[in-house]
C-alpha positions in Angstrom: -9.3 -14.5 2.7 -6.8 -12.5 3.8 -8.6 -8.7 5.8 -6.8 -5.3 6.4 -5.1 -6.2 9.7 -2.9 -8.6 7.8 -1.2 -5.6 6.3 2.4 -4.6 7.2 2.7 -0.7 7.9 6.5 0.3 9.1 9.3 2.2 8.6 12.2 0.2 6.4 15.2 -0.5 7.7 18.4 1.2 5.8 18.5 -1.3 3.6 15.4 -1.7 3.1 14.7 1.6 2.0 17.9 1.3 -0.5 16.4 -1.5 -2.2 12.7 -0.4 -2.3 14.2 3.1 -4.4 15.3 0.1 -6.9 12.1 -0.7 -7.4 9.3 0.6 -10.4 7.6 4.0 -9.3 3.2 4.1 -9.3 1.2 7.4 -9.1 -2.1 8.1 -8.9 -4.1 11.1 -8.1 -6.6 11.9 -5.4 -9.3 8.8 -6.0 -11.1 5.9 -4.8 -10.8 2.5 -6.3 -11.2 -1.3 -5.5 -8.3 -3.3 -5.7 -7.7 -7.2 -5.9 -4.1 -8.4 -5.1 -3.1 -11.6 -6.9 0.2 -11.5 -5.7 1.9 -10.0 -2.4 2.9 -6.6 -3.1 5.7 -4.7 -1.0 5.9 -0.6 -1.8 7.8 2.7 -0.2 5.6 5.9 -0.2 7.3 8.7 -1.6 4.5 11.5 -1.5 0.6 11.5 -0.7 -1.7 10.2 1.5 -4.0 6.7 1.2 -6.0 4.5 3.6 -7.1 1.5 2.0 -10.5 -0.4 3.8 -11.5 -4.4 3.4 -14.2 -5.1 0.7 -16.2 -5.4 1.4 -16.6 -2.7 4.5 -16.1 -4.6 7.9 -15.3 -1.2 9.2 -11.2 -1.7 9.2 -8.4 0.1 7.5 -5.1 1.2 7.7 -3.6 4.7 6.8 0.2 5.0 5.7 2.3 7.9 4.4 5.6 9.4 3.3 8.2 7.0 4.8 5.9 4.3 5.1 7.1 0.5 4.2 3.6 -1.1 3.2 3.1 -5.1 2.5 -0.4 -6.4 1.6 -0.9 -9.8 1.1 -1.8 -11.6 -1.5 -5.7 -12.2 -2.2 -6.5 -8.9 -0.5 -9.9 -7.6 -1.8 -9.6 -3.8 -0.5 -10.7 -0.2 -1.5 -7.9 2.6 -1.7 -8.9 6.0 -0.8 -6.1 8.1 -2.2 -6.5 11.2 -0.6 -3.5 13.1 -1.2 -1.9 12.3 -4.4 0.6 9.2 -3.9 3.9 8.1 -5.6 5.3 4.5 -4.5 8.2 2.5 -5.2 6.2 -1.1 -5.5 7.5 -5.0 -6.1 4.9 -7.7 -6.5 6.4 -11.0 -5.4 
């Protein structure tokens, strides 16, 4: 099972970034949730503030912001603490 430290947190390239503002946009407010991924999931933070933590706790995470290129794998079992409402351009592969 995939764990937190197999998640990608960078700055995209130029083109990159042009083709993640093709993608869908996701919001949320300030919240905590679990989350599942049953697919690999690639995003660009817009706005707001999240660090997501392995579930169950093995006392990892991983923080990303504005600017941030984000890849989690696929079969991640995580909690996102969104504390500073987010918007994300997202693509599941």
């Amino acid at each position: 099972m995939p764990t937190i430290k197999e998640v990608i947190v960078r700055k995209p390239s130029e083109k990159e970034d042009q083709t993640c503002r093709t993608w869908p946009v996701w919001t949320c407010g300030t919240s905590e949730f679990e989350w599942e991924y049953t697919q690999t999931e690639k995003c660009l933070i817009l706005e707001g503030c999240v660090t997501v933590c392995d579930n169950p706790d093995s006392g990892q995470s991983v923080s990303f912001g504005p600017g941030d290129y984000v890849q989690f794998p696929n079969g991640l079992k995580c909690v996102w603490k969104v504390t500073q409402p987010v918007k994300k351009h997202y693509d599941f592969e």
